[in-house]
N, C-alpha and C positions, 0 to 999 in steps of 0.2 A: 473338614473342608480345609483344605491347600490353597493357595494363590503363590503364583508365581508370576512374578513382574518385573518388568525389565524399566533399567533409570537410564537410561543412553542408547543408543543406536546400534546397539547390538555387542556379538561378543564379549557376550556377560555369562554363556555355559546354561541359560536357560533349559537349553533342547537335553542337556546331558544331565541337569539337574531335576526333570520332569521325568526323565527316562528312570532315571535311580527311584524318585519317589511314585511313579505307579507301579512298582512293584507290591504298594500296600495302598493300593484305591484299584476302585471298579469303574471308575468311568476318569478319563481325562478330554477336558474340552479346551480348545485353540481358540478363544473367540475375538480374536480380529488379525490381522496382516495378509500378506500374500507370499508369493513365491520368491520374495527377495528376501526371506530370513532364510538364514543356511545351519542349520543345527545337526553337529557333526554328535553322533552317537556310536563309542565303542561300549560295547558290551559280552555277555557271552557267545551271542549269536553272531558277533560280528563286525564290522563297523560300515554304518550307514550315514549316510548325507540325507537330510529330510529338509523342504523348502516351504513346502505346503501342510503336511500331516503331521498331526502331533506327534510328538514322543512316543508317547504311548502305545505307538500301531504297533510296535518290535514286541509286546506283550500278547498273546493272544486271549488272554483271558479280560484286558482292559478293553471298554468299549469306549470309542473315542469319537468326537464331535468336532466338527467343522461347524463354527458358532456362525451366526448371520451377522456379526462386523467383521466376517473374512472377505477379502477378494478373492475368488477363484478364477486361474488359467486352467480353461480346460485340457486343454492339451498337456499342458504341464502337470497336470495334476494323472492324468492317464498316465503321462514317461513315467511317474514316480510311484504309481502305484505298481504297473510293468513293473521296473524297476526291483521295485522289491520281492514281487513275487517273482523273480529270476532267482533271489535270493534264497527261497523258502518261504516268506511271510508272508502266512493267509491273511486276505483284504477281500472281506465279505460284507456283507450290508447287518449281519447281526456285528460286525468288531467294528463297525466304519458311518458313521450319519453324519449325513450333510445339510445345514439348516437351508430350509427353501427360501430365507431368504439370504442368504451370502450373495455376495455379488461378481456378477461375471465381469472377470476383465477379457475385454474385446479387443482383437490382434491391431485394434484402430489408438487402443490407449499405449501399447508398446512402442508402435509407431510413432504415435506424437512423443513419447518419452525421449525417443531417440534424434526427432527432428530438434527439438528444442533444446539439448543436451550439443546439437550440431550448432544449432543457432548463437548459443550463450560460447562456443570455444573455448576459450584460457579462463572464462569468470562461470565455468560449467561448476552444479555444486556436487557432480559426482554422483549420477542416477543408477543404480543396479539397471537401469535401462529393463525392466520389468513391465512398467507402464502403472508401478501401483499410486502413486501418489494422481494421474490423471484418473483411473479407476474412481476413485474417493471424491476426489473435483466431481465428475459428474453424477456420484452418488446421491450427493448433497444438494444437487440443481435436480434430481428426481430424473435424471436422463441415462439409465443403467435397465441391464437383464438381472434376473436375481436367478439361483437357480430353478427356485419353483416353477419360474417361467417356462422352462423347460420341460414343463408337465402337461401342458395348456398351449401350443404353440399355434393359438387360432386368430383370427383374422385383427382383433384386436394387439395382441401381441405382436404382430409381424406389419400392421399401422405403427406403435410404438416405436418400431428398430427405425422403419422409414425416417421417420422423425428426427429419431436420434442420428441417425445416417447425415442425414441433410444439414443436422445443426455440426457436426464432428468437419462437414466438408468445408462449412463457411470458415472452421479455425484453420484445418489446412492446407485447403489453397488461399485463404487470404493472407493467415497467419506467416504458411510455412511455404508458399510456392508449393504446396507437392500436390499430385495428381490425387483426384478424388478418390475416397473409397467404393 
């Protein structure tokens, strides 16, 4: 067993240090951040950009895990699997698990990232503008989709979003002036 951890905010060679060491492991897991790490990977195959998926996926023999302290951009997470299979790199559900409970970041936390990043101007602390840091905020206030959610999309779930809907409006049209979601 490997651990690989990061002491600062990034550009610390993690994603290319994880790429080199599952060459001698079966399984590599990502278990928390989002799409605002940029882990650049040159290797023999080539050189790839990965924001969301581990290291690991450039191996096909490693199976790799999206841990449930991640946040995922769906969409984001589609461009880059796209992405790579433009590339060559098979992304199938035996090399790729996603834990059901990761958490969805919703195009409503990007957006507040970005209002709030308008708001603070000259004393902004410099957001990848991703929305992950709001992600987390309403993780922790239990007002989030997880992916498993997305297995069960029944009436209780789609009361949940309502909710959450309602509470995301009171921040940004009180908060931010901007038009509801």
């Amino acid at each position: 067993l490997t651990a690989i951890t990061g002491i600062n905010w990034g550009d610390e060679g993690k994603g290319r240090m994880v790429d080199l060491l599952s060459q001698e492991y079966d399984i590599v897991v990502r278990y928390q951040g989002g799409n605002n790490a940029g882990h650049t990977v040159k290797n023999e195959r080539g050189k790839f950009v990965l924001n969301l998926l581990p290291s690991g996926i450039l191996r096909p023999e490693v199976v790799c895990v999206m841990g449930n302290g991640m946040v995922i951009d769906l969409a984001h997470l589609d461009q880059e699997i796209h992405s790579l299979r433009e590339k060559g790199i098979d992304i199938n559900p035996d090399h790729l698990k996603i834990s059901n409970r990761a958490t969805i970041c919703m195009p409503y936390h990007v957006q507040q990232d970005k209002l709030e990043e308008q708001r603070l101007g000259a004393a902004k602390f410099g957001s990848t503008l991703r929305g992950i840091a709001y992600v987390y905020g309403d993780k922790y206030m239990k007002k989030t989709l997880r992916m498993g959610d997305l297995l069960h999309l029944d009436e209780a779930v789609k009361k949940r979003l309502v909710t959450m809907v309602d509470s995301k409006n009171l921040v940004m049209e009180g908060s931010y002036g901007a038009a509801p979601i």
